[in-house]
Residue frames as a rotation matrix with the C-alpha (Angstrom) as fourth column:
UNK 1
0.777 0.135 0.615 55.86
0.124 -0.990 0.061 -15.71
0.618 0.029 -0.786 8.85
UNK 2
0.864 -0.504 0.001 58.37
-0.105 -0.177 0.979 -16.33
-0.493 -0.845 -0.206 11.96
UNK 3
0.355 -0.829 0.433 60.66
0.661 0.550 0.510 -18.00
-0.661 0.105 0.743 9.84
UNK 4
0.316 -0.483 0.817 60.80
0.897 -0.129 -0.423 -15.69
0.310 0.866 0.392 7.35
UNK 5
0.946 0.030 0.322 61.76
-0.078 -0.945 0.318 -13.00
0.314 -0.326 -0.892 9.87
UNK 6
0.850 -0.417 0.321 64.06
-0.055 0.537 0.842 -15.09
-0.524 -0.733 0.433 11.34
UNK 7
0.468 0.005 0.884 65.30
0.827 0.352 -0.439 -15.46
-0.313 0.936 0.160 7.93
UNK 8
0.833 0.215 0.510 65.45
0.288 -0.955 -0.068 -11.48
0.472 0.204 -0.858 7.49
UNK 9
0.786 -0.382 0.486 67.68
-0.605 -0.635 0.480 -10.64
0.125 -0.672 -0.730 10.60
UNK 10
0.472 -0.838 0.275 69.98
0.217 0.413 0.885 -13.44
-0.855 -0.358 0.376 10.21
UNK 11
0.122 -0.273 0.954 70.94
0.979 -0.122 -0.160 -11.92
0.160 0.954 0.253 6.61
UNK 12
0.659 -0.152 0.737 71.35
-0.073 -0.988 -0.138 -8.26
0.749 0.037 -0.662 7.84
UNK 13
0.832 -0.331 0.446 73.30
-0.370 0.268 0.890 -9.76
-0.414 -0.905 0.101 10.64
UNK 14
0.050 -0.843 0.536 75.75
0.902 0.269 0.338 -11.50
-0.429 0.466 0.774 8.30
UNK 15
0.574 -0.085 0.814 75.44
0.604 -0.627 -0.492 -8.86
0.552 0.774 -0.309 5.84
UNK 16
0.901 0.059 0.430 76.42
-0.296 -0.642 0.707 -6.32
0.318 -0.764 -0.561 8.88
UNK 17
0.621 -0.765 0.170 79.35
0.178 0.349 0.920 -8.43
-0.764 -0.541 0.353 9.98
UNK 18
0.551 -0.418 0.722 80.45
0.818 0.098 -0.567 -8.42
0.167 0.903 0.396 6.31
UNK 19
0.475 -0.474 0.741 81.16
0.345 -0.675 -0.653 -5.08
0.810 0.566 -0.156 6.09
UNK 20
0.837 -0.505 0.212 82.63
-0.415 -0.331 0.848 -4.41
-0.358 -0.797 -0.486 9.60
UNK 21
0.614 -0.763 0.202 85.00
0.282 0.451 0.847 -6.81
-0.737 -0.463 0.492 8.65
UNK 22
0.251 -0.347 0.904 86.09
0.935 -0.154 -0.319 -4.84
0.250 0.925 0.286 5.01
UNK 23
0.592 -0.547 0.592 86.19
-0.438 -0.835 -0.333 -1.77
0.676 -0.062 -0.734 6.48
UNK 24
0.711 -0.617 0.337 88.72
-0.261 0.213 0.941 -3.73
-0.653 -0.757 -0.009 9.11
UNK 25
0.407 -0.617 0.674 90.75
0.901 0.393 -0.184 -5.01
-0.151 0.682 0.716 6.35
UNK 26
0.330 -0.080 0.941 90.87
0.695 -0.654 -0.300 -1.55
0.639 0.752 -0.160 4.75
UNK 27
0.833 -0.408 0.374 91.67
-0.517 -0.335 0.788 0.12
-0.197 -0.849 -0.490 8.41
UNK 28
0.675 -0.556 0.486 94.44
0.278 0.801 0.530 -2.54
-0.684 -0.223 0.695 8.66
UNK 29
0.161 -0.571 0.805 95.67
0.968 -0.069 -0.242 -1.86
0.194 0.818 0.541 5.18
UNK 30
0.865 0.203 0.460 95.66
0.092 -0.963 0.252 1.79
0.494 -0.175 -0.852 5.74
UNK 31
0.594 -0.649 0.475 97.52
-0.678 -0.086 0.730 1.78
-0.433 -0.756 -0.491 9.45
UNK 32
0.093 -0.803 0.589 100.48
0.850 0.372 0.372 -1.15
-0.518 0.466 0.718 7.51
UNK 33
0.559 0.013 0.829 100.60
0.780 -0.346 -0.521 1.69
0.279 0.938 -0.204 4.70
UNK 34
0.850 0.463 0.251 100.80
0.124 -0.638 0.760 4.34
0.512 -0.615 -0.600 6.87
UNK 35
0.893 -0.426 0.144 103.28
-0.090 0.144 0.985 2.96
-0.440 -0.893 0.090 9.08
UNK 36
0.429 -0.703 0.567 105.63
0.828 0.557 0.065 2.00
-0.362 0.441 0.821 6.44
UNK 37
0.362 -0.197 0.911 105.60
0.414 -0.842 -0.346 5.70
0.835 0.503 -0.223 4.99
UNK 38
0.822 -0.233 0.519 106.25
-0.380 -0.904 0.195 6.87
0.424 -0.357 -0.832 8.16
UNK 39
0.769 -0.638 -0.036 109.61
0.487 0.549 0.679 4.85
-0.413 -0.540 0.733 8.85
UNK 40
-0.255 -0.860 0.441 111.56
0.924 -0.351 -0.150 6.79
0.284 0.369 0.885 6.44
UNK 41
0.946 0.282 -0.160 109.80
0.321 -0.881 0.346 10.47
-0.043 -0.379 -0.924 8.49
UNK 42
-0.073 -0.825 0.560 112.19
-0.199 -0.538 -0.819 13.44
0.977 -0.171 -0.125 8.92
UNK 43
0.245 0.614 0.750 110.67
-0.817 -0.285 0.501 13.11
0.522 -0.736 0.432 12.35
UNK 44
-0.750 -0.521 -0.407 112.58
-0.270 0.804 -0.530 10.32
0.603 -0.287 -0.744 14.68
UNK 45
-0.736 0.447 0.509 109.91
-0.526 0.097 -0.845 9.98
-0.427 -0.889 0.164 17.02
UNK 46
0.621 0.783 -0.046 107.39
-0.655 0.486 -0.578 8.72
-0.430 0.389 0.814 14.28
UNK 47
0.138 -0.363 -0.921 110.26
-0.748 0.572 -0.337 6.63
0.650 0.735 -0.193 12.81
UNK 48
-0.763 0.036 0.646 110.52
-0.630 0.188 -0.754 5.50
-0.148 -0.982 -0.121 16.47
UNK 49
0.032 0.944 0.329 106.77
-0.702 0.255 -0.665 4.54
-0.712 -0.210 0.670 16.45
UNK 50
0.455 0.227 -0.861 106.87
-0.835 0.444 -0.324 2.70
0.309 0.867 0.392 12.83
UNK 51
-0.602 -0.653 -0.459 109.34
-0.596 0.751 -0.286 0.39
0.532 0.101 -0.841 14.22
UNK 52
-0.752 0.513 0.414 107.52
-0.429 0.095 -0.898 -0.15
-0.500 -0.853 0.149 17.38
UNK 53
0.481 0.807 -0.341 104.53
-0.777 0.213 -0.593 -0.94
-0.406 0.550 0.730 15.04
UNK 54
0.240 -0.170 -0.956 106.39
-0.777 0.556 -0.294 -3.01
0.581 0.814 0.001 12.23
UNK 55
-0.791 -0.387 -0.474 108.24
-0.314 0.922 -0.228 -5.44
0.525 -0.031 -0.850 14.78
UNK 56
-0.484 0.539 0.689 104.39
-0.316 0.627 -0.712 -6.22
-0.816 -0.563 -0.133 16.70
UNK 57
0.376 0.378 -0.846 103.31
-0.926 0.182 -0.330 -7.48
0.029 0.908 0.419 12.75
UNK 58
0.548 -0.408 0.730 103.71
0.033 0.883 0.468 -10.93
-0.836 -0.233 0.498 12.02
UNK 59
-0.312 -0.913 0.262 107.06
0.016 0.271 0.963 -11.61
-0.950 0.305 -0.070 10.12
UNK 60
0.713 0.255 0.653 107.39
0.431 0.574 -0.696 -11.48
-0.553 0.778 0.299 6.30
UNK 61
0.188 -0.628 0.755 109.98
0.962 0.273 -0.013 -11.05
-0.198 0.729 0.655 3.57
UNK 62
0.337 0.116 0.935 108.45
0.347 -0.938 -0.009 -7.44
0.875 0.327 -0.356 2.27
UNK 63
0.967 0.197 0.163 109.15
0.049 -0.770 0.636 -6.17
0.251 -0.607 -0.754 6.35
UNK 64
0.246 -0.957 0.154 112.71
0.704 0.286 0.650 -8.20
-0.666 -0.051 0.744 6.68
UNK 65
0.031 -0.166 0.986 113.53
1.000 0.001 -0.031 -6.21
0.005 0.986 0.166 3.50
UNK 66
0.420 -0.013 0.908 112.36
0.312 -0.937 -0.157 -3.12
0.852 0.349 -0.389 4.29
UNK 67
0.863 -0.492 0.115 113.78
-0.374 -0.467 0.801 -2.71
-0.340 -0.734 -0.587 7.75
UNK 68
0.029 -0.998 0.057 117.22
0.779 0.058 0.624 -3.72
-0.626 0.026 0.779 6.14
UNK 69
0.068 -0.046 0.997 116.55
0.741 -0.666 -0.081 -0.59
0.668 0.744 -0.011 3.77
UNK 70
0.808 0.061 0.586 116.12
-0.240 -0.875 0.421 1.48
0.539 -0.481 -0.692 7.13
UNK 71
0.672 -0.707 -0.218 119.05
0.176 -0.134 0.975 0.29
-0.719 -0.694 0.034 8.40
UNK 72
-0.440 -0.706 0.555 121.27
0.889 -0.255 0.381 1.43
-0.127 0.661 0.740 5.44
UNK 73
-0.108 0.167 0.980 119.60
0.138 -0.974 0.181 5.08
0.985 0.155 0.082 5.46
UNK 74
0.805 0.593 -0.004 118.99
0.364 -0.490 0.792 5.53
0.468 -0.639 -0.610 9.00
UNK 75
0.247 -0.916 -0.316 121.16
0.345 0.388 -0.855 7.57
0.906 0.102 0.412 10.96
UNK 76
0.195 0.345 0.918 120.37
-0.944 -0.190 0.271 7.67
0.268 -0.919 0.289 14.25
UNK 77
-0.785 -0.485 -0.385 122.49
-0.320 0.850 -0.419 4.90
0.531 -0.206 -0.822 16.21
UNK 78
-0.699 -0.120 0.705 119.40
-0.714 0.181 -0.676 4.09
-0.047 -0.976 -0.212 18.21
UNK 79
0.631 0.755 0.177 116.55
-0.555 0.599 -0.578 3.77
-0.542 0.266 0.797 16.23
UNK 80
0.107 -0.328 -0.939 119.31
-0.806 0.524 -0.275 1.54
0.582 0.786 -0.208 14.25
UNK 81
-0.820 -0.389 0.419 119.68
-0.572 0.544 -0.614 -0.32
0.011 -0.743 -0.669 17.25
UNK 82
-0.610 0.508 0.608 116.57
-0.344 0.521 -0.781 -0.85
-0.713 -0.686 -0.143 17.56
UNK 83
0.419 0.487 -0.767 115.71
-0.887 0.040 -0.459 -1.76
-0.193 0.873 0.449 14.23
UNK 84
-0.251 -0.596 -0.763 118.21
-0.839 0.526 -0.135 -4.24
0.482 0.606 -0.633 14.41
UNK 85
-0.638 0.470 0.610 116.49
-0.594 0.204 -0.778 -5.59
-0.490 -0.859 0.149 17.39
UNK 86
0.371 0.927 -0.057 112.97
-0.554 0.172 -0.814 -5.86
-0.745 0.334 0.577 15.42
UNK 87
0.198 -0.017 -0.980 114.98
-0.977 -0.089 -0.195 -7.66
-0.084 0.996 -0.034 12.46
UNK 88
-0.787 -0.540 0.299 116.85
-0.615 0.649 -0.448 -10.10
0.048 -0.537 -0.842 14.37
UNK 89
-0.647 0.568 0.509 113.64
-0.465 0.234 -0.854 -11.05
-0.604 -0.789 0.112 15.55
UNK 90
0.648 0.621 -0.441 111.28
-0.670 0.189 -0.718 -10.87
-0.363 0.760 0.539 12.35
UNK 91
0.021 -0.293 -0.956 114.26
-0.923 0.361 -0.131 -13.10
0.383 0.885 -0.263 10.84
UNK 92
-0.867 -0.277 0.413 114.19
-0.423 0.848 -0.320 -15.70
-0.262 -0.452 -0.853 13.51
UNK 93
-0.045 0.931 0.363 110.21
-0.581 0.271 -0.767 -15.83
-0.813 -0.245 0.529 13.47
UNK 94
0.471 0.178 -0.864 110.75
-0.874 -0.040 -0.485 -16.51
-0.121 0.983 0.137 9.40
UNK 95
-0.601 -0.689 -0.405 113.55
-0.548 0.724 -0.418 -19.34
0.581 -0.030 -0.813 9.86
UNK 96
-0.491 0.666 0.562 110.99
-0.329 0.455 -0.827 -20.90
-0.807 -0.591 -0.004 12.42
UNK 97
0.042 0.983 -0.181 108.58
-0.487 -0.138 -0.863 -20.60
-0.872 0.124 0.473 10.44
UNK 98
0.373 -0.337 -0.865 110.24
-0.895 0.116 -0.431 -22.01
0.245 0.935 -0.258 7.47
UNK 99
-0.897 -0.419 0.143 111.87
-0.442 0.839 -0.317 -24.89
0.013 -0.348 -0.938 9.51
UNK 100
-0.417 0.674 0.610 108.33
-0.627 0.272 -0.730 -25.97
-0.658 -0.687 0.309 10.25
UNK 101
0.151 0.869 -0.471 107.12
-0.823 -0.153 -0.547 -26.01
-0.548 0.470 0.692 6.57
UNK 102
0.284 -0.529 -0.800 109.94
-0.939 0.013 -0.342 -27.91
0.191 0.849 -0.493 5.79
């Protein structure tokens, strides 16, 4: 009888953790989505923020890629500045990261 309680609550426990973590995934995916639409904003202050956001992601190809698309449309010398900033960076992390694998 204990065991099969024991049994009970450690399956609603996992079961429970499951789905916290899917709706985290799906939060996650969301705010990345989110953030990417709002780099190309009329609104500099949220294109501001996307960057801020995109360069504390870890590094990949699809963000290298798309912050060289916002620096050919943006035209605001600062947030280009600082976009070039966040690229610089995301391309070193990638060349690391690539030296390592290699």
């Amino acid at each position: 009888m204990e065991n099969k309680r024991i049994l009970r609550t450690t399956a609603f426990t996992l079961l429970a953790v499951g789905a916290l973590a899917a709706l985290g995934v799906l939060l996650v995916r969301d705010q990345i989505s989110r953030s990417k639409r709002d780099l190309f904003s009329p609104h500099p202050l949220r294109r501001l923020a996307a960057l801020e956001y995109l360069g504390s992601v870890a590094a990949s190809v699809d963000t290298v890629l798309l912050l060289r698309d916002f620096l050919a449309w943006e035209p605001r010398p600062l947030l280009r500045k600082r976009a070039q900033g966040v690229l610089l960076r995301l391309e070193g992390e990638l060349a690391t990261r690539e030296s390592e694998v290699a």
